[in-house]
N, C-alpha and C positions, 0 to 999 in steps of 0.2 A: 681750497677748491680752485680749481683751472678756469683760466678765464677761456671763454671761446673764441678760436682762433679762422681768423681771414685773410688768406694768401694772396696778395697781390701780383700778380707778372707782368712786368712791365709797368709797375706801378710809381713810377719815379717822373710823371710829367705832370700836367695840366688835369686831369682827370685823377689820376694816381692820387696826387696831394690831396685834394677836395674829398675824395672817398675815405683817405685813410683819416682824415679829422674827422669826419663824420662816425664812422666805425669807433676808432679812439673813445669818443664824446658818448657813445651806447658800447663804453666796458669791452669794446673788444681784441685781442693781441693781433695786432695785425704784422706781417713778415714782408715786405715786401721784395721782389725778387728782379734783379738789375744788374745789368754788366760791370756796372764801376758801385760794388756798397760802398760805404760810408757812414761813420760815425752821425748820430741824428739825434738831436736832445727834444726831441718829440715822443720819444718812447716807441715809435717805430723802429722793427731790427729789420735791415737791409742783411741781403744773403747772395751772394756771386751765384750768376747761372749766363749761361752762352744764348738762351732762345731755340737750342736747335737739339740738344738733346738732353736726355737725364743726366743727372750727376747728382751730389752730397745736396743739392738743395732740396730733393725729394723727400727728405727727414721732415722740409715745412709741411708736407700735405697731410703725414700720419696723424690720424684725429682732428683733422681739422673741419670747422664748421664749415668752410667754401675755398675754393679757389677762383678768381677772377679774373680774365685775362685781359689785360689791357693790351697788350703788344702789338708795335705795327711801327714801320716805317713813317712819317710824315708824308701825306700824300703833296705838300706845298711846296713843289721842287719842280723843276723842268721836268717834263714828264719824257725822258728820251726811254728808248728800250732797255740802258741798263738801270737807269730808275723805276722803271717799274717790274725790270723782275727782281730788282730789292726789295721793291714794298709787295710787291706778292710773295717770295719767299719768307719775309721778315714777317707776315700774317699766317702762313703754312705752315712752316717749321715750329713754329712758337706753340699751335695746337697740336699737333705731332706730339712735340713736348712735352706738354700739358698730360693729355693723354698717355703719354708709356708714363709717364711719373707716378699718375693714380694709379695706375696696373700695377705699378710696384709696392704700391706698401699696403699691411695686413687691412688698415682701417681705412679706407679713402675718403676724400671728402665727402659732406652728405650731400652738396650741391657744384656745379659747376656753371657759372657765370659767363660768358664769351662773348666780347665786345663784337661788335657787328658793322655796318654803316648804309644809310639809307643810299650808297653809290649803289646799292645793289640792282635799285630799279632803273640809272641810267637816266636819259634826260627824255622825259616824260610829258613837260610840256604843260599844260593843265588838267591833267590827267589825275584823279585820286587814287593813290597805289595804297592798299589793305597788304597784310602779311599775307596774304595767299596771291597775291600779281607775284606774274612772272621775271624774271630778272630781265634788265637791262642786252644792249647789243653793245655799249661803248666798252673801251679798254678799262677803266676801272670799273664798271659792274662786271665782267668780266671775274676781274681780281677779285670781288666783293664773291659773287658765286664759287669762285674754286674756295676763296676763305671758309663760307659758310658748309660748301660739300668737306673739306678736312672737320670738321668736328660734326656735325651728322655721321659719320662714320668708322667716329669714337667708337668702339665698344667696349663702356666704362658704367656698364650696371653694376650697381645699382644707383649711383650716383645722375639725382635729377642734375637735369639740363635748362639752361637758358641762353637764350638768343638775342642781346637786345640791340637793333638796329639803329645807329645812332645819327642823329640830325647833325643841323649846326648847335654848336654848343655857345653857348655869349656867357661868359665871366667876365669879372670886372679885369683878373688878375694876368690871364694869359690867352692863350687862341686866339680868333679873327679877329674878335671885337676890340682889344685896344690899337690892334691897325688900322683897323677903319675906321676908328676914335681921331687917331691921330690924322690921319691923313684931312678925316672931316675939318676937323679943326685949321689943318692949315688948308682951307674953302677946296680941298678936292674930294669932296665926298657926294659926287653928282652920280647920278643914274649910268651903270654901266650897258652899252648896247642900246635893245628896245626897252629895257628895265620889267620883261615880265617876267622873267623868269625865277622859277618858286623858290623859296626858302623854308625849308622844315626846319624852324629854330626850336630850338630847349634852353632854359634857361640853366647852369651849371649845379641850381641848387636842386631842382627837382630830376635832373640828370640820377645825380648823386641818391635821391630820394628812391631813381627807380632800381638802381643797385641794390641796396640797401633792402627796400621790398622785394625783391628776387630771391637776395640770400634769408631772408627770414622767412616767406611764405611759402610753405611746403606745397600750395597747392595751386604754385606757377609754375608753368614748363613750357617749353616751345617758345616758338619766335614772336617777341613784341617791337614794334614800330617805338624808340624812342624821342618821340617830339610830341613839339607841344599840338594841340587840338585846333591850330587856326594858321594854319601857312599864309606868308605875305609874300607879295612879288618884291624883285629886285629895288625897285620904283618905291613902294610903296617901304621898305625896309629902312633904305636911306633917306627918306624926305624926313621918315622917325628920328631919323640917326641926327641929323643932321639940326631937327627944332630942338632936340635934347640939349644938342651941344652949341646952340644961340646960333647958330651959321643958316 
């Protein structure tokens, strides 16, 4: 018998890893799909694809139980104009991608997954933004909006959809939190600014957890808020950060 398969895009970073052990760990053949594959004694098959159109990687989608897209530029970069029409294209193209891929083969996945980010609402202030608030005016809600309009405009029935809007992420292993670790540690991990501004954090495991419920519950669709239930300000994030780590 076949095991059930979940297509990863762009699943080769911080997020990508932690999902694909997870899947791995609940029996599932996961592919994941990456500019440079490479050999993996994890049991993960890496498969060449460019982000921007179909090609031979399409063969991962036929019968498969999800495809998930993680893809996207690193927003942590000087944000000049040609940086950010990298990371809006590198969000755009990849669900384009995504998209003509499942068009093409006979069986499509039964679900499609697509990473999202709370930029969408822009800086808010203390303001409670639900999935139904409006997008943002800054440059990267901006990017976050055109992302979200390319896959709303998938037309890849009958394959369910999911939207999940993603926070700050804290792993031990990679992202914000071990620079923030570190820096705390050597005593510069002080309030940046006025220190209120919000922090919609998720912990990496329960990240992970709401992947995982997406692609197995048939009877979730549409756009979820991925963070956790208790946002803390900037102030109040770091003084945590910082008793953790004796400073």
């Amino acid at each position: 018998m076949n095991k059930k398969r979940v297509v990863l895009a762009g699943g080769s970073g911080f997020l990508g890893h932690a999902l694909a052990t997870a899947l791995r760990a609940r029996r599932y053949e996961v592919v994941v799909l990456t500019r440079s594959p490479r050999e993996r004694g994890d049991g993960v098959q890496e498969v060449a694809w460019d982000g921007v159109q179909a090609g031979a990687w399409i063969q991962a989608l036929e019968g498969a139980d999800a495809v998930v897209n993680l893809t996207g530029r690193n927003v942590d970069c000087p944000h000049t104009p040609e940086n950010l029409r990298v990371i809006l294209s590198s969000r755009v193209d990849s669900v384009k991608a995504v998209a003509a891929g499942i068009l093409q083969v006979p069986q499509p996945p039964r679900v499609w997954v697509q990473a999202g980010a709370t930029g969408f609402y822009g800086d808010r202030g203390g303001e409670l933004c639900t999935e139904n608030s409006s997008a943002g005016t800054n440059q990267l809600a901006e990017i976050c909006r055109q992302w979200e309009d390319a896959f709303h405009a998938a037309q890849v029935s009958p394959t369910r959809r999911v939207l999940l809007r993603i926070g700050f992420v804290l792993g031990r292993e990679s992202g914000a939190l071990p620079v923030l670790s570190r820096l705390t540690k050597w005593f510069l991990g002080g309030t940046v600014g006025h220190g209120r501004q919000f922090i919609s954090w998720i912990h990496l495991a329960d990240l992970t957890r709401m992947f995982v419920e997406a692609i197995e519950r048939p009877e979730l669709s549409g756009t979820f808020n991925a963070v956790a239930p208790a946002p803390v300000t900037n102030r109040e994030f770091m003084r945590e950060l910082r008793r953790a780590l004796h400073r």
